[in-house]
C-alpha positions in Angstrom: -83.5 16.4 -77.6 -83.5 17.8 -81.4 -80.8 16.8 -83.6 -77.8 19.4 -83.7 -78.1 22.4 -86.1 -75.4 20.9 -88.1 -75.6 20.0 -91.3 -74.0 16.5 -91.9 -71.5 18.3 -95.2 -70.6 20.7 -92.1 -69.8 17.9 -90.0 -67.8 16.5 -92.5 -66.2 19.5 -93.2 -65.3 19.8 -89.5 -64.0 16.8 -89.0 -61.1 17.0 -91.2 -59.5 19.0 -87.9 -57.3 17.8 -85.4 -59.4 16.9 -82.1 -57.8 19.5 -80.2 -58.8 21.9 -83.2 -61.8 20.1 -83.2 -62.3 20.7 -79.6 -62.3 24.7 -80.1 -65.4 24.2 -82.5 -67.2 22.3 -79.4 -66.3 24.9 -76.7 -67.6 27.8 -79.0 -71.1 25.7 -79.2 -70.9 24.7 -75.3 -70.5 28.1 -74.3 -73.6 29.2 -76.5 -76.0 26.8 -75.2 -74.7 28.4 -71.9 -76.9 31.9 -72.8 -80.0 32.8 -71.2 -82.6 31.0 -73.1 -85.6 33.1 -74.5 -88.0 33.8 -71.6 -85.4 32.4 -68.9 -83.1 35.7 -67.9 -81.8 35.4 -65.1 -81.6 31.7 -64.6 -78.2 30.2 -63.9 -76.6 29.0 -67.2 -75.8 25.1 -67.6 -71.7 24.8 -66.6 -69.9 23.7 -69.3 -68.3 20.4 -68.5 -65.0 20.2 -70.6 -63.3 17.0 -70.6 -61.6 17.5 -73.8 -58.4 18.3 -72.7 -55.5 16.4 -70.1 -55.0 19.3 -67.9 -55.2 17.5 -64.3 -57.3 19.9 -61.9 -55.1 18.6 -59.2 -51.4 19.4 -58.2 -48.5 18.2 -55.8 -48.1 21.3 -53.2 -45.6 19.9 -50.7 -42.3 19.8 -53.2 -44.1 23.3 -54.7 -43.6 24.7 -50.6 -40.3 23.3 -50.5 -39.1 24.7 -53.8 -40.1 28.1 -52.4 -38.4 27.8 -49.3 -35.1 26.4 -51.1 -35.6 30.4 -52.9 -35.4 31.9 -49.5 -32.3 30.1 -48.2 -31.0 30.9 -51.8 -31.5 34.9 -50.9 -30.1 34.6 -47.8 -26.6 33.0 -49.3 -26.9 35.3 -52.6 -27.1 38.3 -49.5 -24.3 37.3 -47.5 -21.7 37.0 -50.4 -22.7 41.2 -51.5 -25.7 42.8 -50.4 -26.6 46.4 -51.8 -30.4 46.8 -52.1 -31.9 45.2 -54.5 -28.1 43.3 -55.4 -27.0 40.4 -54.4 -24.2 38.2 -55.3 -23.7 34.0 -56.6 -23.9 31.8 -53.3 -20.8 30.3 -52.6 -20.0 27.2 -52.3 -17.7 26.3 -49.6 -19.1 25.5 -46.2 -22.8 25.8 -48.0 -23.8 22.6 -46.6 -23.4 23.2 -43.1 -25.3 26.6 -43.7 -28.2 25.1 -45.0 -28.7 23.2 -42.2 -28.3 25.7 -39.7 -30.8 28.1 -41.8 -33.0 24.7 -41.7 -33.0 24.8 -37.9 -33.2 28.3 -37.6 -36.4 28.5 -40.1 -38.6 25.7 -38.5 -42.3 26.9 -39.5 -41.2 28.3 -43.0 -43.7 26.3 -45.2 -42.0 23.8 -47.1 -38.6 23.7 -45.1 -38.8 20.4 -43.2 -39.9 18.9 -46.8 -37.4 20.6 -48.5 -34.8 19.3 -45.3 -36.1 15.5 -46.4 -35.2 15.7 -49.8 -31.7 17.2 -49.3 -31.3 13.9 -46.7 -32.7 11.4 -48.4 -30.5 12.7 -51.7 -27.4 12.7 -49.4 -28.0 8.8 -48.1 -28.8 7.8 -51.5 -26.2 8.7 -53.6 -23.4 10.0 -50.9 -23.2 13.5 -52.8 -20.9 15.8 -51.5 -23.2 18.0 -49.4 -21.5 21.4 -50.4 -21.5 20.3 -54.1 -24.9 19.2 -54.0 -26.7 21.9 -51.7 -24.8 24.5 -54.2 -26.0 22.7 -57.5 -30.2 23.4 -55.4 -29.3 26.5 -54.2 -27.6 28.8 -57.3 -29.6 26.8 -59.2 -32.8 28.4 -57.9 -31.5 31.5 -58.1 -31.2 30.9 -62.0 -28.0 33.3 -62.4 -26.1 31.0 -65.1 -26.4 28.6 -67.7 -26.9 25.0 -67.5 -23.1 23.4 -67.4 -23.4 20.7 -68.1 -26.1 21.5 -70.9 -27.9 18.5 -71.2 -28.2 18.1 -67.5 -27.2 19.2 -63.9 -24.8 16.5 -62.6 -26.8 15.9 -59.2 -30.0 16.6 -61.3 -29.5 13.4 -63.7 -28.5 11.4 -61.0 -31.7 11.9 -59.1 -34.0 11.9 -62.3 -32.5 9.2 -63.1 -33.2 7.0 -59.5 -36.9 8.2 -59.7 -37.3 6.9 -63.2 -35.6 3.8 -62.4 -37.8 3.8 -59.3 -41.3 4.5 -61.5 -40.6 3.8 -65.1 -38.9 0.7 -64.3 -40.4 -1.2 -60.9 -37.0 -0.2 -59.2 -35.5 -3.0 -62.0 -33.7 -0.5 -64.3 -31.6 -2.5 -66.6 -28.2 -2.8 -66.5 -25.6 -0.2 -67.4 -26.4 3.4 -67.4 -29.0 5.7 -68.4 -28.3 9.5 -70.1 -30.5 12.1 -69.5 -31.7 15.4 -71.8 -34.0 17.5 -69.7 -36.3 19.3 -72.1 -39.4 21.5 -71.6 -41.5 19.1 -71.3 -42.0 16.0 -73.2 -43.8 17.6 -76.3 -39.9 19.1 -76.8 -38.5 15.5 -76.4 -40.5 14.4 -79.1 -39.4 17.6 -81.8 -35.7 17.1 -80.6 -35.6 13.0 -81.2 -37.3 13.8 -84.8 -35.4 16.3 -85.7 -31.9 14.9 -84.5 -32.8 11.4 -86.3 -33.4 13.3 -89.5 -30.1 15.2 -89.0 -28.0 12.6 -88.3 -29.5 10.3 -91.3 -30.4 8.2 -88.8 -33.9 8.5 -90.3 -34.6 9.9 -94.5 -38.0 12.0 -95.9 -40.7 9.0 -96.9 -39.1 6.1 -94.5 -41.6 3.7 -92.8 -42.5 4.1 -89.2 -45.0 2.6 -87.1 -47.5 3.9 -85.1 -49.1 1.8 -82.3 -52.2 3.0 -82.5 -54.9 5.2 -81.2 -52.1 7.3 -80.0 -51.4 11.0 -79.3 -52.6 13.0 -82.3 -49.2 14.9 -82.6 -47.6 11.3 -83.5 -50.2 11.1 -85.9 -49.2 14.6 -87.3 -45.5 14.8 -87.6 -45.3 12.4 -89.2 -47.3 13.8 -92.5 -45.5 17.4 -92.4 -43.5 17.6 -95.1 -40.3 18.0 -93.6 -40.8 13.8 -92.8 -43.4 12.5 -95.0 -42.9 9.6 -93.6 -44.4 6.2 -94.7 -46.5 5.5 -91.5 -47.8 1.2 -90.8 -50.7 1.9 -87.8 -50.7 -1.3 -84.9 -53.8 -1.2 -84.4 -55.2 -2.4 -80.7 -58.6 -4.1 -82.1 -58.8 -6.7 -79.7 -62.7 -7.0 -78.3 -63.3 -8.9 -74.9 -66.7 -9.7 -75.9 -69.3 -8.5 -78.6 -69.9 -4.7 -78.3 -66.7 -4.4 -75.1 -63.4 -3.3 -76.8 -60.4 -4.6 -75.0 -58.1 -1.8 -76.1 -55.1 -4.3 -77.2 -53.1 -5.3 -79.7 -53.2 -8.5 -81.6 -49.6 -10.9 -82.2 -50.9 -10.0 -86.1 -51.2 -6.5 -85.7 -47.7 -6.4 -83.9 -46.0 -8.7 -86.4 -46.0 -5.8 -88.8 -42.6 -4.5 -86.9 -40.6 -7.4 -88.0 -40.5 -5.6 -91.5 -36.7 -4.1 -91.4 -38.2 -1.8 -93.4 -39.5 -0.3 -90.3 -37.4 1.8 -89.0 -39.0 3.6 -85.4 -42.0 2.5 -83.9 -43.7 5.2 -81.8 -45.8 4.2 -78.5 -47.5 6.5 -75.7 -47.1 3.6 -72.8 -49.5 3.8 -71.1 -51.5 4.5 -74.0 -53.5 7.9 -75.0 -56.6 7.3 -74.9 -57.2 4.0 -74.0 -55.0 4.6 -70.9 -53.5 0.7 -70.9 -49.9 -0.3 -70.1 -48.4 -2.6 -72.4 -49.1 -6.2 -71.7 -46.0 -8.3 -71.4 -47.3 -10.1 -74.0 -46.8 -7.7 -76.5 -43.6 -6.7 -74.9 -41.9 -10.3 -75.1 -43.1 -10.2 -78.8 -41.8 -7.3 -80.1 -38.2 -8.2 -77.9 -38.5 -11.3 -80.3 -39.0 -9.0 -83.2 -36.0 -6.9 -82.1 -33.9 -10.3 -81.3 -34.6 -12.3 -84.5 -36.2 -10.1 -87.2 -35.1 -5.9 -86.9 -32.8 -5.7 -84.4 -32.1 -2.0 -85.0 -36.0 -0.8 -85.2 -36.1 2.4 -82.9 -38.3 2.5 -80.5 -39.5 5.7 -79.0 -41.8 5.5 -75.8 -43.9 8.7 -74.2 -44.6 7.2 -70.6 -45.9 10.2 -69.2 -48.8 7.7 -67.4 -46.5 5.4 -66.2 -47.0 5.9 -62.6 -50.3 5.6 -62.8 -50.5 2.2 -63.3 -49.2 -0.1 -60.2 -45.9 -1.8 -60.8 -45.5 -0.2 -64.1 -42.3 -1.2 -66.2 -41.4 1.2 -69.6 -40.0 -1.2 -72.4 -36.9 1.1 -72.1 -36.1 -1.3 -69.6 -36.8 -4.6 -71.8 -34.7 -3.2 -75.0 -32.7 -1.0 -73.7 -30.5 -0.8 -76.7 -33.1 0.7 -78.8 -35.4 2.6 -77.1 -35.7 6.3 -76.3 -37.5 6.9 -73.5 -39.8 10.7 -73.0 -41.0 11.1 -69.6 -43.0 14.1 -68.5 -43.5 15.5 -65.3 -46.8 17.1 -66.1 -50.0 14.7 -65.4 -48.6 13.1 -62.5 -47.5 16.6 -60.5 -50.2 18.8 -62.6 -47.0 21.0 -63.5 -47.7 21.4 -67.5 -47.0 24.7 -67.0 -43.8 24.0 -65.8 -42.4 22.3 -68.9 -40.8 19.6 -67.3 -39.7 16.6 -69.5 -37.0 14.5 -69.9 -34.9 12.0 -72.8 -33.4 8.7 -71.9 -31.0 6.7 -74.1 -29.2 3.9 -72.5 -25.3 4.5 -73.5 -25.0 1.5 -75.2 -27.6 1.6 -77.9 -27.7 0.9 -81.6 -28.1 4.9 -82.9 -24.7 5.7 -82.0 -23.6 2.0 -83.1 -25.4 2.6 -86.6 -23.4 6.2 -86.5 -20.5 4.8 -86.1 -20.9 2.5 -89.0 -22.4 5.0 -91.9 -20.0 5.0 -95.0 -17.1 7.5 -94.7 -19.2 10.1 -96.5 -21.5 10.5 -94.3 -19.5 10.6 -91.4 -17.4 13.7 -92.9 -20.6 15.1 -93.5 -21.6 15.2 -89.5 -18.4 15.6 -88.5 -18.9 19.0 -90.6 -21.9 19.4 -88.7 -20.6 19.0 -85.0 -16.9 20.1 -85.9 -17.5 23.3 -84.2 -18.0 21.8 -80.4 -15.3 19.3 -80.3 -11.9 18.1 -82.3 -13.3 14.9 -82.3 -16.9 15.3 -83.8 -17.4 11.8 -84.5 -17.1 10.5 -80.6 -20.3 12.3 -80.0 -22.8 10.9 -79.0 -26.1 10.8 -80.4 -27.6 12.3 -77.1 -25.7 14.9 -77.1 -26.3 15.5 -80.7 -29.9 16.0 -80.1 -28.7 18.8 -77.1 -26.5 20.5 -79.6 -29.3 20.4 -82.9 -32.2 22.3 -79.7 -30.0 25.3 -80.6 -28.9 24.3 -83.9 -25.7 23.5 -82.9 -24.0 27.1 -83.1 -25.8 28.2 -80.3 -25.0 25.2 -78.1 -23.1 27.0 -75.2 -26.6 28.5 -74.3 -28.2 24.9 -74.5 -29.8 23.2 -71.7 -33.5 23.4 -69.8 -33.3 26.4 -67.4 -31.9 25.7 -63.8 -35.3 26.6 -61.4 -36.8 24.0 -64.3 -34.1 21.6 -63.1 -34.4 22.1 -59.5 -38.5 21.6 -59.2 -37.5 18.2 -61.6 -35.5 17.4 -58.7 -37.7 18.1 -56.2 -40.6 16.6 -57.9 -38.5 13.4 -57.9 -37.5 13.4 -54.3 -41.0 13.7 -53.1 -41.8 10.4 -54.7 -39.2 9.0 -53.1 -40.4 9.7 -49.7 -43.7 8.0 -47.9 -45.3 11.5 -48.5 -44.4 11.5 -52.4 -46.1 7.9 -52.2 -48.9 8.7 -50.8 -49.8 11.3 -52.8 -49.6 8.7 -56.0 -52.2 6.6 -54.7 -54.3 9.1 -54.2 -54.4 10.0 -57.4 -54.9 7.0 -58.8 -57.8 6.6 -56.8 -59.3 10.0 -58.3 -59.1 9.0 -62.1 -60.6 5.4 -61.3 -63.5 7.1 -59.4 -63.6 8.9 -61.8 -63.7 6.0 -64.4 -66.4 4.3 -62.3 -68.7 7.7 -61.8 -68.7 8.7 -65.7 -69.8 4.5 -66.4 -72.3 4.4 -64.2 -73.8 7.8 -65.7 -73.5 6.7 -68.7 -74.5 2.8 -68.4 -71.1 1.4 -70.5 -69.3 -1.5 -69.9 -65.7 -1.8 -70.5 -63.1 -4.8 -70.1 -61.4 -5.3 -67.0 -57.7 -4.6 -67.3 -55.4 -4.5 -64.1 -52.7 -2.1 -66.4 -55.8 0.5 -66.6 -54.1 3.9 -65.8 -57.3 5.4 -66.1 -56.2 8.8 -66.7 -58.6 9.2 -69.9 -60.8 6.7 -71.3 -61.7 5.9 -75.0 -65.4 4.8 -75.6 -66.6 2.9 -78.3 -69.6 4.4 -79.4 -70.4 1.7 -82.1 -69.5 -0.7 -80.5 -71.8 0.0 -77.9 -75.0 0.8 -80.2 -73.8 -2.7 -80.8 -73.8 -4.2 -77.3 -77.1 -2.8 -76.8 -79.8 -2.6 -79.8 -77.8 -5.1 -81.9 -75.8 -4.8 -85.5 -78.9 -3.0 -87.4 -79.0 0.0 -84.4 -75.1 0.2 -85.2 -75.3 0.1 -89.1 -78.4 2.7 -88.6 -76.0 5.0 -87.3 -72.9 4.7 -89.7 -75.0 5.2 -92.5 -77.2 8.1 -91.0 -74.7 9.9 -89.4 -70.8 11.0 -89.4 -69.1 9.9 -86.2 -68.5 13.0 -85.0 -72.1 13.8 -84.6 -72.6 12.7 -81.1 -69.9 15.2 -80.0 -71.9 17.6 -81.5 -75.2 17.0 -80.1 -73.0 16.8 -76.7 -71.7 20.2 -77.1 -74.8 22.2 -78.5 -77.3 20.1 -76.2 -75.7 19.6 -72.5 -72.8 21.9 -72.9 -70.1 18.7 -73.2 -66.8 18.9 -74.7 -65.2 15.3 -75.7 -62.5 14.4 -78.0 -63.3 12.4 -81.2 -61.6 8.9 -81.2 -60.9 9.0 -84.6 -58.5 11.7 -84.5 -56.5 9.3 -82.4 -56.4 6.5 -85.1 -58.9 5.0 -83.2 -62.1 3.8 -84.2 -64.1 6.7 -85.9 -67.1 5.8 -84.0 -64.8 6.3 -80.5 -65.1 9.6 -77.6 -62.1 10.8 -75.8 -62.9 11.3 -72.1 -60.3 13.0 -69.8 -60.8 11.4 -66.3 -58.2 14.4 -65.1 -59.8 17.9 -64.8 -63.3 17.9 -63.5 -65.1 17.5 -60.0 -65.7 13.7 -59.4 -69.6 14.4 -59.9 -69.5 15.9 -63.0 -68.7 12.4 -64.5 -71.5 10.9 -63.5 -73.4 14.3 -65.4 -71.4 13.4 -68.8 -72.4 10.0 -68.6 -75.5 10.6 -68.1 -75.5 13.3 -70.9 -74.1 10.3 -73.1 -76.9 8.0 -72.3 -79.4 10.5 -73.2 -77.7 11.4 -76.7 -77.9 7.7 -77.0 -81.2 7.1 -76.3 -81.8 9.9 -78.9 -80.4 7.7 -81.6 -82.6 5.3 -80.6 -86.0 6.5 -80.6 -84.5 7.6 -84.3 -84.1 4.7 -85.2 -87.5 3.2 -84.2 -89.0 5.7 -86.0 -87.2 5.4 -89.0 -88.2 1.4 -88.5 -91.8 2.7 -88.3 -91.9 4.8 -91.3 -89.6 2.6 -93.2 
């Protein structure tokens, strides 16, 4: 194959983007090599295979059928209280219990109602709600016809949340005491509201230190650098290799000893990690609970575990350090419901941001209590939570607060599905579509990579260095870093075989690293982009020789 049309100051150039910028720039060049060739009208163009993006191509149906049927029982009670046309009035709650299960009975082949019966059930046994209660928090809910009360979260609604994240994020061992919830669209709001309620609250200042376990989700990269932070950021860097040319993706006790600087204030994690796709080890969890117990015991930790359940017996480190962590779940990879916006805060009620809030100097406290003195007498009880709910609609507009109630209701749907053996089900089977995934796209592509029973699997970061490395030795791999910039394989991907991959380095990973989504393509066309890789590789290769030759 010729080397891309690229010159390598426009690859530079290009490279200063984001990856998802970045990404834009590929698909424009994918879709191009897509055109009839010269002499070839009329042939099929070459599919563009974009794994550049998370989007799963999968998605749960059965808690979808039952939120659906949970609308029409909603219609039917919004139609008995006032029908006129097109009106209807607010389902009532009294006696709405026994209703819904006579409209389950009477409704037996509505798609989604026995589902939707199971959930209500198992909701009922779990927690002994009060059916009417309950059944009317689903059903008006649904309908959407008032605001969220409470605002951070539906009373049933946290209750169940909270089970299934005890359930997945903790290996049904949540810690002791009790976890509040913010429900948020999606977790990419979690993480604006925890920045910009830490920076309101003083909690964070402009140019503080933060940590970054690194490669991580670019937008952890970025906020950081706006200038409403400009924060000083320390990167963890997981540099560990299993063997010469095979990175092992984690993180070494020296890389992780940097958070025993109380100079450190937060340190951000995505858990199971973006890209790499590894869960934690519990080595590096026991250390940094050392760090927190004998060297910054009120370092923030904030932890996006939106992989979690992807990863067998998977346990957030919300539920080692309780105290300081905030915890940012999203519904979205696991349900393929980005659309849907469905995220979620957790901070354990006893935890050191209200303790450090009740302790700033006098000053500062008037200051907040200035702040918040418009929602309460009592500003200064609080909490930090409910802070972050009031600071989503900068505070004056906090009686309209809250994530909308059909959001709320397919949250708790979602989360009742897992609970059942259906819900269960449905999670191995989609772990066994990213690792075949996984195994396809290595096999095309001839890799290795280290064996790792916390492998989510969800995307995959490849080390092309490394791997010119593994396989021609060190003067194949210094060929390349002087010849070329690292983004240049992505480009010959996208210009030669109509491939669109992430760069690594936009991550903080290496620079020489690719960004595979396992998620949103047909099983087969992993084996094509590994194969596609192979051949860009082998590319390099006979470069190289001839270089050798001539040189």
């Amino acid at each position: 194959m010729p080397e891309t049309t690229f010159s390598r100051e426009e690859i530079q150039s290009f490279a200063q983007l984001s990856p998802f910028e970045l990404k834009d720039k590929f698909i424009q060049l994918a879709t191009a090599a897509q055109a009839d060739k010269p002499g070839q009208k009329g042939t099929a163009a070459r599919a563009m295979l974009n794994a550049g993006r998370g989007n799963p191509n999968w998605i749960a149906t059965g808690p979808r059928e039952a939120f659906h049927a949970l609308g029409y029982f909603a219609l039917d009670e919004s139609r008995r209280v006032w029908t006129a046309d097109n009106l209807g009035g607010m389902p009532e709650k009294k006696g709405i219990g026994e209703r819904f299960d006579s409209w389950v009975r009477r409704h037996p082949d509505l798609p989604g109602v026995e589902l939707l019966s199971a959930c209500v059930r198992y909701a009922l046994t779990r927690w002994t709600f009060d059916k009417d209660a309950f059944v009317h928090e689903l059903t008006d809910s649904i309908t959407g016809d008032n605001y969220p009360v409470p605002d951070r979260m539906l009373v049933h609604a946290e209750q169940i949340v909270r089970g299934y994240l005890g359930d997945e994020m903790f290996d049904k061992r949540p810690p002791q005491g009790d976890l509040s919830l913010f429900a948020t669209e999606g977790g990419t709001a979690a993480m604006c509201y925890i920045f910009d309620s830490l920076m309101k609250n003083g909690i964070l200042h402009k140019g503080d230190k933060i940590a970054l376990m690194t490669p991580v989700f670019t937008p952890y990269i970025e906020i950081p650098e706006l200038d409403t932070f400009e924060f000083e950021v320390v990167n963890v860097s997981a540099s560990l290799f299993a063997e010469t040319g095979v990175r092992q993706w984690r993180y070494p006790e020296e890389e992780v000893a940097k958070l025993a600087d109380p100079s450190v204030k937060l340190v951000c994690l995505v858990n199971p990690s973006n890209p790499p796709s590894l869960a934690l080890s519990e080595r590096v969890a026991n250390q940094i609970k050392d760090i927190v117990a004998t060297a910054n015991p009120n370092l923030l930790i904030v932890t996006d575990d939106v992989y979690g359940t992807f990863v067998p017996g998977f346990r957030s480190i919300a539920a080692e350090l309780p105290r300081n962590t905030l915890l940012v779940y999203s519904y979205s990879k696991h349900y393929g419901c980005t659309g849907w916006r469905l995220g979620v805060i957790g901070l354990h009620d006893d935890n050191v941001i209200d303790e450090m809030i009740a302790n700033f100097p006098q000053e500062q406290k008037d200051r907040l209590a200035k702040r918040y003195g418009t929602l309460t007498l009592e500003p200064e009880k609080i909490r930090f939570i409910d802070r972050m709910v009031a600071d989503s609609r900068s505070v004056a507009l906090n009686h309209t607060a809250g994530l909308s109630l059909p959001q709320q209701v397919m949250m708790c749907l979602f989360s009742l599905f897992d609970m059942l053996e259906e819900g269960q089900a449905y999670k191995e089977r989609i772990r066994q579509i990213v690792h075949r995934r996984l195994d396809l796209l290595l096999e095309g592509a001839q890799m290795k990579i280290s064996g790792d029973d916390k492998r989510a699997g969800y995307y995959i970061e490849l080390d092309l260095l490394a791997e010119a490395e593994r396989v021609h030795g060190k003067d194949f791999a210094d060929f390349l870093e002087k010849n070329y910039e690292p983004v240049d394989p992505l480009f010959r991907l996208a210009e030669q075989t109509s491939v669109v991959l992430l760069n690594g380095g936009g991550f903080d990973g290496p620079e020489w690293s690719v960004r595979v989504s396992l998620a949103n393509l047909d099983d087969l066309d992993y084996l094509k982009i590994g194969h596609h890789l192979r051949e860009i590789f082998q590319d390099y290769a006979s470069e190289w020789e001839r270089a050798r030759a001539t040189g």
